[in-house]
C-alpha positions as CSV (number, residue, x, y, z in Angstrom):
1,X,0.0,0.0,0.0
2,X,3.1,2.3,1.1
3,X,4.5,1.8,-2.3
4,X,1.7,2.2,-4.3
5,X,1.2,5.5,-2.3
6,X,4.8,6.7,-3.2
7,X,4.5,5.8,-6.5
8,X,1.1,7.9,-7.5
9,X,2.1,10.9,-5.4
10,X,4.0,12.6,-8.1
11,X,0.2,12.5,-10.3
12,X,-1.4,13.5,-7.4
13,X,0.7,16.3,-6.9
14,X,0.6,17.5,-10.4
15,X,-3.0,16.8,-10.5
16,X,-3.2,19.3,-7.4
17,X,-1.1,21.3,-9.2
18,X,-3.4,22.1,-12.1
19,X,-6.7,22.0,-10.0
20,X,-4.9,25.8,-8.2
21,X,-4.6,27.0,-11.3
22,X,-8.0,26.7,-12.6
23,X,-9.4,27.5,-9.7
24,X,-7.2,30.5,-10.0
25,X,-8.3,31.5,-13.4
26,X,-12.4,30.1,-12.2
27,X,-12.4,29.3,-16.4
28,X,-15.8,30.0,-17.4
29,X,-17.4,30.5,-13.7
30,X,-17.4,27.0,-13.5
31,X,-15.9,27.4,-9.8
32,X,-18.4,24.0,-8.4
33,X,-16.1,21.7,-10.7
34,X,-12.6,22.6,-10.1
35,X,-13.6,22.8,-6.6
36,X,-15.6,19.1,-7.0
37,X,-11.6,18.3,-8.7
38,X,-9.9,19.4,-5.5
39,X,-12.3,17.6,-3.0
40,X,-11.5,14.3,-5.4
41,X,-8.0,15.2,-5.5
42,X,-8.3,15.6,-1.1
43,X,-10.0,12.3,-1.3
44,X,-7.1,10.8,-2.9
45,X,-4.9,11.8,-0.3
46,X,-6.7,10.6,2.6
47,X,-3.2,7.8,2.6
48,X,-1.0,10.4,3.9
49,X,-3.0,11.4,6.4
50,X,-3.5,7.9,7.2
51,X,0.2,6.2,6.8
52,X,2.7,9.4,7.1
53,X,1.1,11.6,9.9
54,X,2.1,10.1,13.2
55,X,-0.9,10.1,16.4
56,X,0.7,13.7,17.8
57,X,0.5,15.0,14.0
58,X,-2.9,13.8,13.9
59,X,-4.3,14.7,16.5
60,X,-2.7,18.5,16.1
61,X,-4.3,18.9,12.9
62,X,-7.5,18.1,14.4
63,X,-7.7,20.3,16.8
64,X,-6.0,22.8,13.9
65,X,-9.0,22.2,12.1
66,X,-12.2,21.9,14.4
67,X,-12.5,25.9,13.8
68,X,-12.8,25.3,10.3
69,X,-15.0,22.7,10.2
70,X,-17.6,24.2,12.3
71,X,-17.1,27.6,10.3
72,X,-18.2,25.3,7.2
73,X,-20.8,23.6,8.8
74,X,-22.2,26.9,9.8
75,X,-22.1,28.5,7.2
76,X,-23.4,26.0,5.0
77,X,-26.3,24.5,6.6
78,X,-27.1,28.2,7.7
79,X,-30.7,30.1,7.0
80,X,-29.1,31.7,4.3
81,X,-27.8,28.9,2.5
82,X,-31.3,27.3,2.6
83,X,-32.6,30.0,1.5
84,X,-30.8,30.9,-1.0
85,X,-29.0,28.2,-2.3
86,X,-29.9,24.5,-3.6
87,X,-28.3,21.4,-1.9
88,X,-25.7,20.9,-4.6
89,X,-24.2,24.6,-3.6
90,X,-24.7,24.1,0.0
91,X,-22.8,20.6,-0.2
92,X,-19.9,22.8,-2.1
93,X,-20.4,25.0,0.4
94,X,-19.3,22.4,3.0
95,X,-16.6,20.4,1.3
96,X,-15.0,23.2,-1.1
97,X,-12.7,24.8,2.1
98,X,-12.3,21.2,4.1
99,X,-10.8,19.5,0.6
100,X,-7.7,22.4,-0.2
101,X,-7.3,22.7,3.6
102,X,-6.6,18.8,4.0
103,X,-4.9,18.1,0.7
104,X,-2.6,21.1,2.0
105,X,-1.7,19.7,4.8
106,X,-1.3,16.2,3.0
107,X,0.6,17.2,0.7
108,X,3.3,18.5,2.7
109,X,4.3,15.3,3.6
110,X,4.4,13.9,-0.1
111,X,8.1,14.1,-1.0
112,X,7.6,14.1,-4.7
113,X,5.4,17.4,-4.1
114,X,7.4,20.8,-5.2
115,X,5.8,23.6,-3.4
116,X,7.5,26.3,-5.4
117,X,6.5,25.0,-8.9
118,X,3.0,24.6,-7.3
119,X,3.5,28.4,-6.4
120,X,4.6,29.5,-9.8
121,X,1.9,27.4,-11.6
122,X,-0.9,29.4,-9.1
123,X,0.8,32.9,-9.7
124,X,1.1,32.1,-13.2
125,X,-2.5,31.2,-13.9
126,X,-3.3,33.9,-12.1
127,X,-1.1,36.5,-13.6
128,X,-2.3,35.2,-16.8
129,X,-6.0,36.0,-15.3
130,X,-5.7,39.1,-14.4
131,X,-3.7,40.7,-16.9
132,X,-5.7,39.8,-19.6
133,X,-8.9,41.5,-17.9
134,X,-6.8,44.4,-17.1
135,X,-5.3,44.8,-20.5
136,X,-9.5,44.9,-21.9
137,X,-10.3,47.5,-18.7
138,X,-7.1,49.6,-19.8
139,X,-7.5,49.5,-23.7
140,X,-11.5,50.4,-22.7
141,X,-10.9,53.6,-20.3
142,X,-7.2,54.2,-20.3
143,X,-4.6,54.4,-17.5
144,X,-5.4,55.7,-14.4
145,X,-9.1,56.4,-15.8
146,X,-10.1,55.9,-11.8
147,X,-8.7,59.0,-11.1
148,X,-8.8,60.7,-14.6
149,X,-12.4,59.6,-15.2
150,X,-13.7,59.1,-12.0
151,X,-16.7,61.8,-12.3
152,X,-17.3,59.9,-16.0
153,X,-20.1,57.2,-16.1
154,X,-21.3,55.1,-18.9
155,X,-25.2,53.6,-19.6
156,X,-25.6,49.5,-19.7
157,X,-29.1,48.7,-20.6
158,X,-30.7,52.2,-19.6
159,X,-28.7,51.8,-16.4
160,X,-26.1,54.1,-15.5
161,X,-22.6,52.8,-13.9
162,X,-19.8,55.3,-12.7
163,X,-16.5,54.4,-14.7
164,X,-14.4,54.9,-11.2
165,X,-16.3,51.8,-9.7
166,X,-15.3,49.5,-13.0
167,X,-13.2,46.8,-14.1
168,X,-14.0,44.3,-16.8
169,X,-13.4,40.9,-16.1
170,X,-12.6,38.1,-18.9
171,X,-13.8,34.9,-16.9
172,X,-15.0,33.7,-19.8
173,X,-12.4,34.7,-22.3
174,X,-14.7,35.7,-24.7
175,X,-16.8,37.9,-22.5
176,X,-16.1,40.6,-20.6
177,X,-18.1,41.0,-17.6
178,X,-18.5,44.2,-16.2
179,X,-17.1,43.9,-12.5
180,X,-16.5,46.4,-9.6
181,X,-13.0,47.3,-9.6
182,X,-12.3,46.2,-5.9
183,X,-13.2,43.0,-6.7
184,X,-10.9,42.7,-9.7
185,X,-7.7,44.6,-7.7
186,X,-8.0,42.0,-5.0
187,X,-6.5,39.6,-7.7
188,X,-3.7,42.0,-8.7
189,X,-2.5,42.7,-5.0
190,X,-2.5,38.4,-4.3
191,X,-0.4,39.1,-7.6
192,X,2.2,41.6,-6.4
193,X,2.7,39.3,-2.9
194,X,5.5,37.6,-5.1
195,X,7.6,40.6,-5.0
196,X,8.6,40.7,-0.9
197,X,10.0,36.9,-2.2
198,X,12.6,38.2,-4.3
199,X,14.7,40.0,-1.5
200,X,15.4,36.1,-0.5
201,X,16.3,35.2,-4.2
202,X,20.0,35.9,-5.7
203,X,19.6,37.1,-9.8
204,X,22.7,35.6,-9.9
205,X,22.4,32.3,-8.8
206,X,19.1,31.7,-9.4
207,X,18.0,34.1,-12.5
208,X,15.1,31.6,-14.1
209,X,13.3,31.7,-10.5
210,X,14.4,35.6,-9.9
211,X,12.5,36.7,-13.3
212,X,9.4,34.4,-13.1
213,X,8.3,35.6,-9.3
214,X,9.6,39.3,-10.6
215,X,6.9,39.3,-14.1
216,X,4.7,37.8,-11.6
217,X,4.7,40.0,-9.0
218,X,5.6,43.4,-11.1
219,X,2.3,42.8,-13.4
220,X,0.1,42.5,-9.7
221,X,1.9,46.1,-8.8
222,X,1.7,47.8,-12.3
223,X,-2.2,47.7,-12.0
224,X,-2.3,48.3,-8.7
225,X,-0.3,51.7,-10.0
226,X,-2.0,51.9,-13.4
227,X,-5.5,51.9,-11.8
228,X,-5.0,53.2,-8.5
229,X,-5.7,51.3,-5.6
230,X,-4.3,53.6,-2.5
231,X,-5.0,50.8,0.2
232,X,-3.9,48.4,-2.3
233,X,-0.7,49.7,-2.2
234,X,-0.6,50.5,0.8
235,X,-1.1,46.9,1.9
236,X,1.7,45.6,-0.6
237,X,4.0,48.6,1.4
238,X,3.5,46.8,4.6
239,X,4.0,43.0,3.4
240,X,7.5,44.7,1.7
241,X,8.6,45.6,5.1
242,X,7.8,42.8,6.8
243,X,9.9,40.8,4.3
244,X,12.3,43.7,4.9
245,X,12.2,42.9,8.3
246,X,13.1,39.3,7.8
247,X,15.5,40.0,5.5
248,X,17.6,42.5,7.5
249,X,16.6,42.5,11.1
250,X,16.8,38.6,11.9
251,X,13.7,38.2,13.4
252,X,14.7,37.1,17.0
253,X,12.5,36.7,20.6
254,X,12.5,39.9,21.1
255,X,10.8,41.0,17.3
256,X,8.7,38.4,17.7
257,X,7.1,39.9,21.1
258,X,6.6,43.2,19.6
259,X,4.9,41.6,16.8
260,X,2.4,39.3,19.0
261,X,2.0,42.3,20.9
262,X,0.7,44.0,17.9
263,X,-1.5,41.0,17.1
264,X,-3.0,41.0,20.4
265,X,-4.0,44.7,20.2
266,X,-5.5,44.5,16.9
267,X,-7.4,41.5,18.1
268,X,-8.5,43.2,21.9
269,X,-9.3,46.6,19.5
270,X,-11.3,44.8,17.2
271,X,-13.4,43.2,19.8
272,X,-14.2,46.3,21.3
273,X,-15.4,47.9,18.0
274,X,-17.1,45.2,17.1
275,X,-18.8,45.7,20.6
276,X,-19.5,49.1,20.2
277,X,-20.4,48.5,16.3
278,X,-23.1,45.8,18.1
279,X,-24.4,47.9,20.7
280,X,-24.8,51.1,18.8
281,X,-26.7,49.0,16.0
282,X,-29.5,47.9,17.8
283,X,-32.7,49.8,17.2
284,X,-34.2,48.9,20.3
285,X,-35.2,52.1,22.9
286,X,-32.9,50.0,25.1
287,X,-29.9,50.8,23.5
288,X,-30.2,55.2,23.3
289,X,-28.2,55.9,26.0
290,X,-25.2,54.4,24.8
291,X,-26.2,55.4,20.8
292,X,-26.7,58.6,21.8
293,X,-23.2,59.0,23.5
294,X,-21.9,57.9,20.3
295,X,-23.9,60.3,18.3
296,X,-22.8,63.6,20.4
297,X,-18.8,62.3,20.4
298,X,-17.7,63.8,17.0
299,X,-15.1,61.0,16.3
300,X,-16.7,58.3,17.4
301,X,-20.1,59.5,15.4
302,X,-17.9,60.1,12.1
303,X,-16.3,56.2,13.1
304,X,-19.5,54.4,13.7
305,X,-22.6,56.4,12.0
306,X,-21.8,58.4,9.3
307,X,-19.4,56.3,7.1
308,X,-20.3,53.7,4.7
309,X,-19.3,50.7,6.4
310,X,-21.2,51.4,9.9
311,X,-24.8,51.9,7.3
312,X,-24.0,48.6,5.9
313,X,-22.9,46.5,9.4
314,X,-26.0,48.0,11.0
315,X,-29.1,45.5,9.6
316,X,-26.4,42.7,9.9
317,X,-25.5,43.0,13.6
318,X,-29.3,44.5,14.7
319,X,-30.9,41.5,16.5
320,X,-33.6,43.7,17.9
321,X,-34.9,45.0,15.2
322,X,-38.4,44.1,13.6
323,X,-38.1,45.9,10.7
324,X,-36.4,43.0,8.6
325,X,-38.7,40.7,9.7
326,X,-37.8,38.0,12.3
327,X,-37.1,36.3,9.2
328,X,-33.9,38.3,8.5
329,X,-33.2,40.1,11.9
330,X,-34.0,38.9,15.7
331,X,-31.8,36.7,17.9
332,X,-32.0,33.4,15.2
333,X,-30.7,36.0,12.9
334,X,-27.7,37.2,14.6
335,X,-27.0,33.5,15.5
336,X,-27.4,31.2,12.6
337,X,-27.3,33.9,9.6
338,X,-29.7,35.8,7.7
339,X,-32.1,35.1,5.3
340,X,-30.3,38.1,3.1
341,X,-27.7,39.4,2.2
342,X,-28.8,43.1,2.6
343,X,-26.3,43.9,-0.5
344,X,-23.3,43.1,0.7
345,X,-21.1,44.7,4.0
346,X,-17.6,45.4,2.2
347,X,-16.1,42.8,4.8
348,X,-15.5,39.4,4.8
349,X,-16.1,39.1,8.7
350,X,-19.3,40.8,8.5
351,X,-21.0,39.2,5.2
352,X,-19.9,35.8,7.6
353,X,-22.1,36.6,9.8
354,X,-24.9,37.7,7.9
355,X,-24.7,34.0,5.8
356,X,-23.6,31.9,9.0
357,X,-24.5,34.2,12.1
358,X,-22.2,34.7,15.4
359,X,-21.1,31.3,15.7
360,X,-19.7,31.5,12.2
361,X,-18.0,34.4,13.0
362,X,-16.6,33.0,16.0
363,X,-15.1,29.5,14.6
364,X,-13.3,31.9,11.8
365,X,-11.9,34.2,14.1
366,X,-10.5,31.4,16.1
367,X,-9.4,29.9,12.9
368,X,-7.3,33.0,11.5
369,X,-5.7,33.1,15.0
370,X,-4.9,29.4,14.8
371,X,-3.8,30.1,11.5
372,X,-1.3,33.4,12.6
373,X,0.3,30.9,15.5
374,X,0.8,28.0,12.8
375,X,2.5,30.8,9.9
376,X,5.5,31.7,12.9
377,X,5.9,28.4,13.8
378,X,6.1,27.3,9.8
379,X,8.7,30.5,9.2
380,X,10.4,29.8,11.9
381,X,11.3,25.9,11.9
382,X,10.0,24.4,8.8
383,X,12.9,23.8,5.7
384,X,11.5,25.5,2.8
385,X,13.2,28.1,1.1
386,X,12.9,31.6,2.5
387,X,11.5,33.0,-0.7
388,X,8.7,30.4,-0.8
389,X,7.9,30.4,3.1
390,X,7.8,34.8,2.4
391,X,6.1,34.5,-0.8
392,X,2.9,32.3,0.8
393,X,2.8,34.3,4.4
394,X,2.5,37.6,2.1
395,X,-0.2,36.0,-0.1
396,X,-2.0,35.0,2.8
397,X,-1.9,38.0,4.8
398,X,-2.7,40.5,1.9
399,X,-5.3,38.2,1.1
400,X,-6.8,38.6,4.5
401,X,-5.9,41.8,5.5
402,X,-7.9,42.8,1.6
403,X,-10.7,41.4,2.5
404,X,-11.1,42.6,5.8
405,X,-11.6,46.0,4.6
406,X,-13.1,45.4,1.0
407,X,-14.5,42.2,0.3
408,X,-17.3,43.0,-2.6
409,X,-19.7,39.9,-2.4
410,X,-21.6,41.4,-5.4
411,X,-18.8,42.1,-7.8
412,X,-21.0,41.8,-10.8
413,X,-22.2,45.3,-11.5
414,X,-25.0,44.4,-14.0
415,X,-25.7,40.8,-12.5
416,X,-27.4,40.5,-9.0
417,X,-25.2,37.2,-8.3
418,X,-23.8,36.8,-4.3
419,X,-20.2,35.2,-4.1
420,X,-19.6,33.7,-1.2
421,X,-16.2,34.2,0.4
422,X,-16.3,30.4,1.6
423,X,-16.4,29.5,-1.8
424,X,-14.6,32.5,-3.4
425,X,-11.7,31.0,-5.2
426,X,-8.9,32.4,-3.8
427,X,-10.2,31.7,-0.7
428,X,-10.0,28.1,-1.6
429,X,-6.3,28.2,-2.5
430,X,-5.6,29.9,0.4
431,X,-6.9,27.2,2.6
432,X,-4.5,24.7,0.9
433,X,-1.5,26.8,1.4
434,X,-2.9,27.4,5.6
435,X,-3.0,23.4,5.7
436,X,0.4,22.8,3.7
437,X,2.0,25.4,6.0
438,X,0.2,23.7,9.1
439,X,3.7,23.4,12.1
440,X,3.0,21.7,15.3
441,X,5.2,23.0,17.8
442,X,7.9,19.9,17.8
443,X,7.9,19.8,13.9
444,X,11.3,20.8,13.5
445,X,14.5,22.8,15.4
446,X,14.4,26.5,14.6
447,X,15.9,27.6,11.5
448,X,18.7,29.9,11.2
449,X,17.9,33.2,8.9
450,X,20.1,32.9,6.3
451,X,19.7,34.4,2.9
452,X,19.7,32.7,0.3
453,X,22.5,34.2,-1.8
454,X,24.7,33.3,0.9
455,X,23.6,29.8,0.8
456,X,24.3,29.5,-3.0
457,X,27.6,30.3,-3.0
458,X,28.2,28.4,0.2
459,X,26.8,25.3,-2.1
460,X,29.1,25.8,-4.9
461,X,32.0,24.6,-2.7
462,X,30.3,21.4,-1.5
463,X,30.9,17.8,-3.5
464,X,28.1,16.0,-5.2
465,X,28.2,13.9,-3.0
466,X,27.3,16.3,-0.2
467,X,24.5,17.5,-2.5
468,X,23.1,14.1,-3.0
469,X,23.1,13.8,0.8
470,X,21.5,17.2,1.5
471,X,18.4,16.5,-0.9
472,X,17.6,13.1,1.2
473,X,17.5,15.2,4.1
474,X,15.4,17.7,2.9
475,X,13.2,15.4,0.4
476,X,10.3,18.9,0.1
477,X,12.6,21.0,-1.3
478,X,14.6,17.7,-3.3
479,X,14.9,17.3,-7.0
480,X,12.2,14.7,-7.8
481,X,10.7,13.1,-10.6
482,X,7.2,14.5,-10.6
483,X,6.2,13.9,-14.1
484,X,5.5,18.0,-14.7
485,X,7.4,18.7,-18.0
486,X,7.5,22.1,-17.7
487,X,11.1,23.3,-19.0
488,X,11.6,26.2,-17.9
489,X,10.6,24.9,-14.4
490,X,13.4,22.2,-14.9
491,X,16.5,24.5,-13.2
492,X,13.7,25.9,-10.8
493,X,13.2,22.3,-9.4
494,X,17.1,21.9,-9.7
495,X,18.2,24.7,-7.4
496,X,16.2,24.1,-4.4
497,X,18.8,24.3,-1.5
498,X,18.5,22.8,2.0
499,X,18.7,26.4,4.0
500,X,20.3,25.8,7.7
């Protein structure tokens, strides 16, 4: 059985391989089959959890996990989903997440699995993706036409649509589907997360691998400048100095503090502004004292009444209200999700909780905070090459940090069609790159920051023999025969050092 699993693992891989790159490009908004590929693909995998993941491993990743799952069960078997979607979707719904999050973490342990080509593949199809779109949206309106045009609007059916808010979307390849422009820049910042990578990559040692994560990461940046996105940049500003940081400082106890410290606060503050956001919500006479404290402080007032976000979190967080309906509002509302979507929050935390309520809230929260302890532990000990460990910690975090603040659930600006951000595709491949990057806290002795220029020249003095040795030792990062004949990932898959 052993040998049979060794022997497929290289397909497997491969097969995973190509399933992130469709889902990636979401070919035809077919999104329900390539994630039905993946959940095969997870199925398929089941063996390494089964045969290469020892009791401790095992039981880690379950208790990893238990957030997720109950995230997917609520949000799946919500109200919403039964009211708004049909069985096949909900049963998406509930396997889409669990399959990349598992095969992830199974595939970690498959030695004839490359993680960087399955990186470049991703960015690649995704690069491909987006630039195509962006060349249509750019050849349509021109550069910078958000800030040029941005009074402009044009008509689409008798409708009117302001220019600043577009993007046009080639999901189809022969269509261009007119989407809303935050949607579409989410793809080109995931894009740009390549760049921080190259600071841990020598040109001259390593120029094939250099250039691919640079056109990669360079076309993500040139539309975020080309269109602009000012909190899209600034986003990519503060993933490039945390790979700064790597790079230069050495991160060492005492960096780390400061940056759990930070991680604390921003947890503790968003708890109390989701607090305040809940209490000052509510439209019961109950509530005035406190809403009316908020209305006559001129900060807080600006912060949680008169911007955009507070209108929309209002109906979402309002469990006393009767003028939804107890349908859509009321304690089995602000529970177990609405029956709406009350068009969309601009937030991936708060359209979780209209769709799976509190609870669903909660088990994610818990998750991304699982999720932040598992990334140090995986930068920290595990054997990959900087530039790939940087590279997927960057992706994830812009990601996140993206759709905290601008998730669009509606991005069709014609089409009244809800996208899920369970079942958003990117969401999807960033739960298989969470479980691949999945540490337990005796996986490995802490590696020594090194970078990787250093390393290369250090290897040009060691015997082949030394090499040969070095590659059993570290079989992820190995040279192996995996079947992908891809050329010009050939020297890629060639170069991959064992850092110490």
């Amino acid at each position: 059985m052993l040998e049979f699993i060794k022997r497929n693992g290289s397909f497997i891989g491969f097969l995973f391989m190509e399933v992130l790159a469709l889902v990636a490009i979401n070919l035809g908004d077919f999104n329900e089959i390539w994630t039905i590929l993946g959940f095969i693909g997870a199925l398929l995998l089941i063996p390494y959890l089964v045969f290469f993941f020892d009791k401790r491993e095992r039981l880690s990743l379950l208790l990893f996990s238990i957030p997720l799952v109950l995230y997917s069960v609520f949000i799946s078997f919500s109200r919403f989903s039964f009211a708004n979607y049909n069985w096949f979707t909900i049963i998406i719904s509930l396997i889409g997440g669990l399959s990349f999050f598992f095969a992830g973490a199974s595939l970690k342990k498959c030695k004839t699995f490359n993680i960087e080509t399955a990186l470049l593949i991703f960015f690649g199809a995704l690069a491909f993706i987006t630039t195509i779109s962006f060349i249509v949206t750019f050849a349509n309106y021109g550069f910078f036409y958000r800030g040029l045009s941005s009074s402009n609007v044009i008509y689409y059916d008798g409708e009117m649509f302001s220019l600043y808010s577009l993007s046009l979307w080639v999901s189809q390849i022969t269509n261009a589907n007119m989407m809303n422009s935050d949607f579409a820049i989410m793809y080109a910042l995931v894009l740009s997360s390549c760049l921080p990578g190259l600071l841990f990559i020598s040109p001259k040692m390593h120029l094939k691998r250099f250039v691919l994560f640079a056109i990669f990461g360079g076309l993500g940046l040139l539309i975020i400048l080309l269109s602009p996105k000012y909190y899209a940049i600034a986003i990519f500003v503060l993933a490039m100095l945390f790979a700064i940081y790597v790079r230069f400082a050495k991160p060492n106890r005492v960096g780390r503090i400061v940056l759990n410290t930070i991680a604390l606060v921003t947890l503790v503050v968003f708890a109390i502004v989701f607090l305040i956001f809940l209490l000052n919500s509510q439209s019961s006479p109950s509530f005035n004292g406190i809403k009316s404290f908020i209305q006559n402080n001129t900060i807080l007032n600006f912060l949680f009444n008169e911007n955009g976000f507070a209108q929309t979190f209002k109906p979402v967080l309002d469990f006393t209200s009767t003028n939804y309906g107890f349908q859509n509002g009321g304690w089995l509302g602000f529970l177990f999700g609405s029956t709406q979507s009350y068009g969309g929050t601009g937030s991936f935390i708060f359209d979780v909780m209209t769709e799976g309520g509190f609870f669903a809230l909660v088990s994610i929260i818990v998750f991304v905070v699982f999720t932040y302890i598992s990334l140090q532990r995986y930068l920290k000990k595990n054997k990959d090459s900087m530039h790939v460990k940087i590279i997927i910690i960057c992706f994830l975090a812009t990601f996140f940090v993206f759709s905290l603040i601008n998730y669009q659930s509606f991005p069709y600006m014609t089409v009244n069609y809800y996208v899920s951000f369970a079942t958003f595709p990117i969401t999807l491949v960033a739960l298989f790159f969470i479980g691949y990057t999945f540490t337990t806290k005796k996986d490995y002795p802490e590696i020594v920051f090194e970078d990787e220029s250093v390393s290369s020249k250090k290897q040009e003095n060691i015997t082949g023999e030394v090499t040969n040795s070095n590659d059993d030792a570290n079989p992820t990062n190995s040279d192996t025969s995996s079947g992908v004949d891809i050329s010009i990932l050939d020297e890629i898959e060639e170069e991959n050092i064992d850092e110490k």
